[in-house]
C-alpha positions in Angstrom: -7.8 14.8 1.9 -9.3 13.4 -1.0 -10.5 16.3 -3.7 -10.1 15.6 -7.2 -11.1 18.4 -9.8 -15.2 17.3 -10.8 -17.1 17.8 -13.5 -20.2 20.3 -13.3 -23.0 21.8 -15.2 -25.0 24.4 -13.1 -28.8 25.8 -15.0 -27.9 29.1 -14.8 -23.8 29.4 -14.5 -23.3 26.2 -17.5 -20.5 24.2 -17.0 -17.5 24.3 -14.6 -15.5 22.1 -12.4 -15.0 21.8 -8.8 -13.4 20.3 -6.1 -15.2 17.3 -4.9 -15.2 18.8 -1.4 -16.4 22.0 -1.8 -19.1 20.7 -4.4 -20.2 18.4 -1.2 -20.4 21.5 0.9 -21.9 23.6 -1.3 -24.2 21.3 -3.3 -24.5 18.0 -1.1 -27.2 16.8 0.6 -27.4 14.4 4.1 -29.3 10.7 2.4 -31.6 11.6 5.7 -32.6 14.9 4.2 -34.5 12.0 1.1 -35.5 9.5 3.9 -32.8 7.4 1.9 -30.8 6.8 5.4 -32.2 7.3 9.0 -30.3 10.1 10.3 -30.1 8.4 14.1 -29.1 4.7 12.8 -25.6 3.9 14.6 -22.5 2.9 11.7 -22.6 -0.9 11.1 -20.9 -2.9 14.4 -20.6 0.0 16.5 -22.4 2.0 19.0 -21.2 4.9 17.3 -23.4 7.9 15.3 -23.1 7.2 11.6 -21.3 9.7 10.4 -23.1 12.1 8.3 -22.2 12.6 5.0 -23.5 14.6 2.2 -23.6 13.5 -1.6 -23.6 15.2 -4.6 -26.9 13.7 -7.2 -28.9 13.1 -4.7 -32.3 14.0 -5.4 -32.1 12.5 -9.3 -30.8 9.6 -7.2 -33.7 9.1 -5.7 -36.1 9.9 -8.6 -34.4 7.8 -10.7 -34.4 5.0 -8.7 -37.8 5.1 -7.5 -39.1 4.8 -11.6 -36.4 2.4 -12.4 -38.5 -0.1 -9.4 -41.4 0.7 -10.0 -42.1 -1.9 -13.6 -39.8 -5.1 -14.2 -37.3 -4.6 -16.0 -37.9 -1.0 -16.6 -34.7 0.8 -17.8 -33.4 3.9 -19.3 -31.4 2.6 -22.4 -34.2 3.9 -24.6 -34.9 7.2 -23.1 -31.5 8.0 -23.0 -30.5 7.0 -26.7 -33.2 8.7 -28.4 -32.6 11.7 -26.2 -29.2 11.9 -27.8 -30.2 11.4 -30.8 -32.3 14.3 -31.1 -29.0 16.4 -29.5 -27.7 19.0 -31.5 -24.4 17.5 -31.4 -23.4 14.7 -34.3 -20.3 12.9 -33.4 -20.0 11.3 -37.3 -20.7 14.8 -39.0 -18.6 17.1 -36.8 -15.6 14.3 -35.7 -15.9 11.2 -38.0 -16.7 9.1 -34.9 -19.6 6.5 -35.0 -21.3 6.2 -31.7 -23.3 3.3 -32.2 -21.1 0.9 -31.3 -21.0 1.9 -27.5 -24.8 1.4 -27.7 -25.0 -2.1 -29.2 -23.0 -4.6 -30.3 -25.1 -6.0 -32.2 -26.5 -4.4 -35.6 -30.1 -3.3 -35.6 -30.2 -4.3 -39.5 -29.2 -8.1 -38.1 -32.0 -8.4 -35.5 -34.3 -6.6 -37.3 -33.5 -9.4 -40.3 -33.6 -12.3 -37.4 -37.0 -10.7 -36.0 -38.4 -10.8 -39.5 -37.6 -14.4 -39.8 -39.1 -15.3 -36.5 -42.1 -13.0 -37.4 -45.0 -15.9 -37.5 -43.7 -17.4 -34.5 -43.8 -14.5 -32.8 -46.8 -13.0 -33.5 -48.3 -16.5 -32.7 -46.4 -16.8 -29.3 -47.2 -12.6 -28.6 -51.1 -13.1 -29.1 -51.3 -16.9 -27.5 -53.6 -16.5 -24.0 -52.0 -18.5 -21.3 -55.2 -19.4 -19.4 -56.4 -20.9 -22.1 -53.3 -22.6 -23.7 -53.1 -24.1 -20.1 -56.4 -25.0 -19.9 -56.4 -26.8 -23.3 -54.1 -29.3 -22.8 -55.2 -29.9 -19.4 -52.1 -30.2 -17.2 -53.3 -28.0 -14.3 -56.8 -28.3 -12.5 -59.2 -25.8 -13.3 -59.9 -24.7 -9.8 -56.2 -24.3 -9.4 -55.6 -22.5 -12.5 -58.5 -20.3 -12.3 -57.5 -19.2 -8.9 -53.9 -17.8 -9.7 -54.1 -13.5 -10.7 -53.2 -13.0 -14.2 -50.0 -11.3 -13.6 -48.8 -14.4 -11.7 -50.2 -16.5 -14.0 -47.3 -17.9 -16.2 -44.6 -17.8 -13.4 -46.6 -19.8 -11.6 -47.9 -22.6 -14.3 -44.2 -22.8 -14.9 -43.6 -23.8 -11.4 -46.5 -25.9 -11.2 -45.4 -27.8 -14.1 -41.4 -28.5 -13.4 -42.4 -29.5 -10.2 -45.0 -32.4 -11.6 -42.2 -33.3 -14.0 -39.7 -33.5 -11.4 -41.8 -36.1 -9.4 -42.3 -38.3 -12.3 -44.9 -39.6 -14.7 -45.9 -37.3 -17.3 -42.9 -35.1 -18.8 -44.2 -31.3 -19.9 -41.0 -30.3 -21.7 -43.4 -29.2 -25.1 -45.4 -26.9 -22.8 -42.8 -25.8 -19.8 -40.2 -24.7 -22.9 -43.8 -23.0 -24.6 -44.4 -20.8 -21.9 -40.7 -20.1 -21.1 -40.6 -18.5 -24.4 -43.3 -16.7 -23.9 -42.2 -15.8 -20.4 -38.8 -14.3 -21.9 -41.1 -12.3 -24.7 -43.1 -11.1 -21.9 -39.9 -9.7 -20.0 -38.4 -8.2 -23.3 -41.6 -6.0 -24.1 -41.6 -5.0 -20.2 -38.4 -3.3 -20.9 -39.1 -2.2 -24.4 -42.2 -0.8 -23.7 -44.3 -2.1 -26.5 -46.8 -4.6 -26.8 -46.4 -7.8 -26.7 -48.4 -8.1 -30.2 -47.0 -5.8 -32.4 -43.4 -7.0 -33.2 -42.9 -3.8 -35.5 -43.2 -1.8 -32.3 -40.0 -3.0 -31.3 -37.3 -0.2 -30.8 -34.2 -2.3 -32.7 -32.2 0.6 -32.8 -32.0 1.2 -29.4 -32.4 -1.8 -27.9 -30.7 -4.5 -30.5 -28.8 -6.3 -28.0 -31.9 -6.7 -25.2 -33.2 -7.9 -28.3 -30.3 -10.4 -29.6 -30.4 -11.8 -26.1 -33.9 -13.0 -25.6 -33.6 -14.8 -29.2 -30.9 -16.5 -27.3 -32.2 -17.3 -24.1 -36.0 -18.8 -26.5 -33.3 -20.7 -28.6 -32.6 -22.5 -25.2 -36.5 -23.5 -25.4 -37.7 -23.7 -28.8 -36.3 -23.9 -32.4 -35.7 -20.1 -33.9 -34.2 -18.8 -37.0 -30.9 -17.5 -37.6 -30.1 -16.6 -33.4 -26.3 -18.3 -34.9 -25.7 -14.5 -36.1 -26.3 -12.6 -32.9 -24.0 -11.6 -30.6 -25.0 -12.5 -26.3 -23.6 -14.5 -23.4 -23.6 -18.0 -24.3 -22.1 -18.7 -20.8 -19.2 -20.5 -22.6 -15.6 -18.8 -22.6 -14.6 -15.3 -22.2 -17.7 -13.0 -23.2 -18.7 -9.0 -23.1 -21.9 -7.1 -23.6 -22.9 -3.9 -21.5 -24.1 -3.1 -19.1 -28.3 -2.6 -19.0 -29.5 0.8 -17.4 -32.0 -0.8 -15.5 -32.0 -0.9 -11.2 -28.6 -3.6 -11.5 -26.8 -0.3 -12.9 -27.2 1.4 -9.9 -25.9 -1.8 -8.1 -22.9 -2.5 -9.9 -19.9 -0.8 -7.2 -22.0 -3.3 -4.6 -21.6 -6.6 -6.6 -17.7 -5.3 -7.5 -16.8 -4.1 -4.5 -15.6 -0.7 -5.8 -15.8 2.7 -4.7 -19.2 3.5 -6.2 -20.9 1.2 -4.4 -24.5 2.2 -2.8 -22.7 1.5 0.6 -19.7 2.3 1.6 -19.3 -0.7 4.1 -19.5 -2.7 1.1 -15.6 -1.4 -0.5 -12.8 -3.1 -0.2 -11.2 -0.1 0.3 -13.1 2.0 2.7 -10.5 4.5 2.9 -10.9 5.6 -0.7 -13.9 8.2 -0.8 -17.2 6.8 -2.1 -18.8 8.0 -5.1 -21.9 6.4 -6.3 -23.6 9.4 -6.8 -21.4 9.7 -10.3 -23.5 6.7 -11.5 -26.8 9.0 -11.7 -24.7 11.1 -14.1 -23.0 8.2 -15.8 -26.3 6.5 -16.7 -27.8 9.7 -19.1 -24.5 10.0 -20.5 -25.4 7.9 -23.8 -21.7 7.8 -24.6 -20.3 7.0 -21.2 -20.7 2.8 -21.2 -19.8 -0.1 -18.7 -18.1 -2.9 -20.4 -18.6 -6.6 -18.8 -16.7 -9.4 -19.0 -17.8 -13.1 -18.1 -15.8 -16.1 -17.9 -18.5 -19.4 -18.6 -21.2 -17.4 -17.8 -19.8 -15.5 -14.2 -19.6 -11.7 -14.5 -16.2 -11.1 -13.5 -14.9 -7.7 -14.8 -16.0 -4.5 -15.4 -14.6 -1.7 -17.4 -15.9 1.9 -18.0 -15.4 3.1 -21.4 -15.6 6.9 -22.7 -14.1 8.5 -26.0 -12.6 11.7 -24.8 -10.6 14.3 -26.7 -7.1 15.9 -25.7 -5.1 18.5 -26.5 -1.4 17.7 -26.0 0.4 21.2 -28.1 3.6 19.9 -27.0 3.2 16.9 -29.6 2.9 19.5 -32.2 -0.2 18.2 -33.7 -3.8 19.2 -33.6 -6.1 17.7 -30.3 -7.7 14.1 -31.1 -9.8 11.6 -29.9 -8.8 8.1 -27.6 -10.8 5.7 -26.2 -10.6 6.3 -22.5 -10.3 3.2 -20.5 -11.6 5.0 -16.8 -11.4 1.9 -15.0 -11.4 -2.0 -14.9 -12.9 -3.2 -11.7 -13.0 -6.9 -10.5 -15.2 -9.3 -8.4 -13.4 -10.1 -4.9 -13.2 -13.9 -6.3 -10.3 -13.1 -8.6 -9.2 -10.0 -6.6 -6.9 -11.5 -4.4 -3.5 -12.1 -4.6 -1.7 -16.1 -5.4 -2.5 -17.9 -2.4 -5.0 -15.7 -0.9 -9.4 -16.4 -0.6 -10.4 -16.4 -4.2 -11.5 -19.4 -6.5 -8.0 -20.8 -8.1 -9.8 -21.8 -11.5 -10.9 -18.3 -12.1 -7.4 -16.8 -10.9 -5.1 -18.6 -13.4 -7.3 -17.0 -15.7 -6.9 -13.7 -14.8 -3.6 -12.9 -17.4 -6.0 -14.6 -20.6 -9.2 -12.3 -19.4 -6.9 -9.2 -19.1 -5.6 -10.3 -22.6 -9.3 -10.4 -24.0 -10.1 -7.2 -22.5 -7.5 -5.5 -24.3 -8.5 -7.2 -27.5 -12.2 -6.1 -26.5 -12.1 -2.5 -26.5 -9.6 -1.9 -29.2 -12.0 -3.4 -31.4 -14.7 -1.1 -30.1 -12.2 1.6 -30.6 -12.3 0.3 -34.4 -15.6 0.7 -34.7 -16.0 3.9 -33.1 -13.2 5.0 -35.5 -10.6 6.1 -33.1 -6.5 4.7 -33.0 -5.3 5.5 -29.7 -6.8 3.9 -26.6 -5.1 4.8 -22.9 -6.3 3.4 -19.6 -6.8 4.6 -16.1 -4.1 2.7 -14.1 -6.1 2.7 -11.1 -8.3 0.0 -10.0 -9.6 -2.1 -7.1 -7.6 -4.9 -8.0 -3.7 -5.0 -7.2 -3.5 -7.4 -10.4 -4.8 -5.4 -12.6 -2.7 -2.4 -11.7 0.2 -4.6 -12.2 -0.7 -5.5 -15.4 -1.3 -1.7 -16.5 1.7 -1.2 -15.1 3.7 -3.3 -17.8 1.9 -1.6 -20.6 4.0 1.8 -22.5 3.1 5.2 -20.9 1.5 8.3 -21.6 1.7 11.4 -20.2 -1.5 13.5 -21.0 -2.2 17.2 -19.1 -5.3 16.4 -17.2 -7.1 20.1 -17.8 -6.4 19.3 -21.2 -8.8 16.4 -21.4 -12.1 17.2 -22.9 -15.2 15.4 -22.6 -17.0 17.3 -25.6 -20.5 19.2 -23.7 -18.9 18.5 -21.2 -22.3 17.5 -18.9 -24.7 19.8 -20.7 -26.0 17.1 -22.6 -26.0 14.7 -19.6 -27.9 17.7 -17.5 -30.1 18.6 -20.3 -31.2 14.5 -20.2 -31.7 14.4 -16.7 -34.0 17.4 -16.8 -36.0 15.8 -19.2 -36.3 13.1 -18.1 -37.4 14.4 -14.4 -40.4 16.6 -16.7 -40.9 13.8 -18.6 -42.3 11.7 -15.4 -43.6 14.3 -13.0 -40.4 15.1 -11.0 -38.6 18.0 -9.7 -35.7 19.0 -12.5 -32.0 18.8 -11.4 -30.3 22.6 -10.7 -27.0 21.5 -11.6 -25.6 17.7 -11.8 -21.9 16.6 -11.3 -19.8 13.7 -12.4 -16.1 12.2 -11.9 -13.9 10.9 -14.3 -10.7 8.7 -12.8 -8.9 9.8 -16.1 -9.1 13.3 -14.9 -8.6 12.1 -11.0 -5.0 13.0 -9.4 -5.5 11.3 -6.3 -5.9 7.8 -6.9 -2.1 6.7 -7.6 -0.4 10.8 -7.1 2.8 8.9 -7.7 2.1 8.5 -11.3 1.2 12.7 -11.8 3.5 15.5 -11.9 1.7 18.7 -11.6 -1.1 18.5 -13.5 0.5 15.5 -15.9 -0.5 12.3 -15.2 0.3 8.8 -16.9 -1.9 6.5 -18.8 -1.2 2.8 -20.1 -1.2 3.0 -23.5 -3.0 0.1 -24.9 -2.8 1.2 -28.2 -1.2 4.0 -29.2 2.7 6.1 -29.3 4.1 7.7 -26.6 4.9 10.4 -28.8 1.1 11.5 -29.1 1.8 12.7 -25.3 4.0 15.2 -23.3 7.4 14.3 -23.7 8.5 12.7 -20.3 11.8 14.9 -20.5 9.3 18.0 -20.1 7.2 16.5 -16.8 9.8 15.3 -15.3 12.5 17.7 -16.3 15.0 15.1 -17.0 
């Protein structure tokens, strides 16, 4: 049976871990119990009962995803990142680690200098009135324009006006690439949470990258100023940014395939136990981060990145920090095996994206300011555990790997969060880290000693493999 050791924090008992199966009995609930699931509806293709199974998270689940669909674009990058900011702990002060790199790539002094360069167009753009812009230059009737509800307004004018330059005649590429700018601006504040007026409003710190990205997707409408210095998908090459907490977080094991999918149907594996409800603990953990990778544009890869600290006393020297790589997950397209289903162009890329990966996170492991980085040799991909598989080893004691709170601060986020909008606080919340997991590939542990790739790093910063294997 599948039962890794879980991470816990309870209100009243603090923090403690569990097995995952007696946390489900004692703490789970059915998805019928939240109207989530009918509790009658037969499993897909079958006559059968679904069977029922509980899950641990589930009623933040369903908070959190009710207020993450309720606005467009609404997400909880923000919330979360100030939240920690105002936590007692300081990563820089108390471990000389800077945390700020797993929030944004891109420097809040850079796009706050690129927003003050753009200022009078974007003040100009922020306070122009669609109706009337639309109305002035006279490229849509007035009964048709005056019958479209403001908050459809500008989609529709858009569609309106590439369809009338699609059929020929007048061209509309001033106004249509206008009002796409706008129409991006318009998103952006959505998610910020500010108005659309008052550019100082705009959280930089928090929300640098959101920010670095709609500069680029504007430059692909109108001339701005110094969008070469920001960092965002291009769509050309091998690219990374991270993953937005917005309502596609929470739909991220679906589109990969993987076990925290929102149904289990949807693995690839359906006989490895499902665990989405981790990703309603991973998404207030400000320092727990999803890395993506895109080849031209196409998300491809995934990897979950967490600086964790160890204690290994048979090394003889004092616990330290790595960058934990939990897991690299792949789409289904360059899943497959040579000479299986998936799209050849993307699959002789696989060794070069595996390379850049690599390169990737040890360079957010400079910034952070830690050396050693190990990986989880687990994943849904066969090729990708092959890889990891060529990489030096590491033995670490998995008891002995400390996430440093552990989830208090994750709990205490989630509780504010649910007072902060109106719903019922969390008792306890749980959470499961593959580095910690013995279950995945057991033929890589010994006791409680399990082996890492090392992707940067010395063997000698683990146990010695004469003392787990007793050679």
């Amino acid at each position: 049976m599948y039962n890794p050791m879980i991470l816990a924090f309870d209100r009243d008992r603090g923090p403690f871990t569990i097995p995952l199966q007696i946390a489900k009995k004692q703490y789970g609930h059915l998805p019928s119990e939240y109207k989530v699931l009918s509790p009658r509806k037969a499993a897909a293709g079958s006559g059968s009962r679904r069977v029922a199974r509980k899950s641990l998270n589930l009623e933040l689940g369903v908070c959190l995803k009710e207020w993450l669909a309720e606005a467009p674009g609404r997400d909880l990058k923000g919330f979360v990142v100030r939240f920690f900011a105002d936590w007692h702990r300081d990563y820089e002060r108390e471990f000389g680690l800077a945390i700020a790199p797993l929030v944004n790539f891109n420097d809040p002094h850079t796009v706050a200098k690129v927003l003050a360069a753009n200022a009078p167009f974007l003040e100009e753009l922020g306070a122009m009135d669609i109706r009337e812009y639309v109305a002035s230059r006279k490229v849509v009737r007035t009964d048709t324009l005056n019958s479209i509800p403001d908050h459809l307004l500008l989609d529709k004018v858009i569609q309106i006006l590439e369809r009338k330059a699609k059929s020929g005649g007048h061209t509309y590429a001033d106004i249509i690439a206008t009002l796409k700018a706008k129409q991006a601006l318009q998103r952006l504040v959505s998610r910020l949470d500010v108005s659309l007026k008052k550019r100082s409003d705009y959280p930089v710190d928090e929300y640098a990258d959101e920010i670095a990205a709609t500069f680029g997707e504007m430059e692909n409408h109108v001339s701005l100023q110094l969008v070469s210095e920001l960092r965002y998908i291009r769509g050309k090459g091998i690219e990374f940014d991270y993953a937005p907490r917005d309502l596609s977080y929470l739909g991220l094991g679906r589109q990969f395939g993987d076990c925290t999918s929102d149904q289990m149907r949807l693995q690839v594996d359906i006989a490895i136990e499902n665990i989405f409800w981790t990703v309603f603990s991973w998404i207030f953990d400000r320092n727990y981060q999803i890395l993506r990778v895109f080849l031209d544009g196409r998300l491809l890869i995934k990897c979950h990145l967490l600086p964790l600290c160890v204690e290994v006393p048979e090394s003889g020297r004092p616990r330290y920090f790595f960058l934990s790589l939990d897991a690299i997950e792949t789409v289904p397209v360059i899943r497959v095996n040579s000479g299986g289903s998936g799209q050849p162009a993307f699959i002789e890329q696989r060794d070069g994206l595996m390379r850049s990966v690599v390169r990737e996170v040890t360079q957010i492991a400079d910034r952070i300011g830690v050396d050693a980085v190990y990986a989880e040799k687990f994943s849904n991909a066969e090729w990708v555990r092959d890889r990891l598989a060529g990489y030096p080893e590491i033995y670490l004691n998995t008891p002995r790997i400390i996430k440093i709170d552990e989830l208090e601060d994750v709990f205490h986020c989630a509780d504010y969060f649910c007072r902060k909008y109106g719903f019922h606080s969390p008792e306890r919340i749980f959470m499961e880290l593959q580095l910690k997991n013995s279950y995945l590939l057991p033929n890589r542990v010994t006791g409680h000693n399990k082996s890492f790739a090392i992707l940067r790093g010395s063997p000698k910063n683990g146990i010695p493999a004469k003392m787990v294997i007793g050679v």
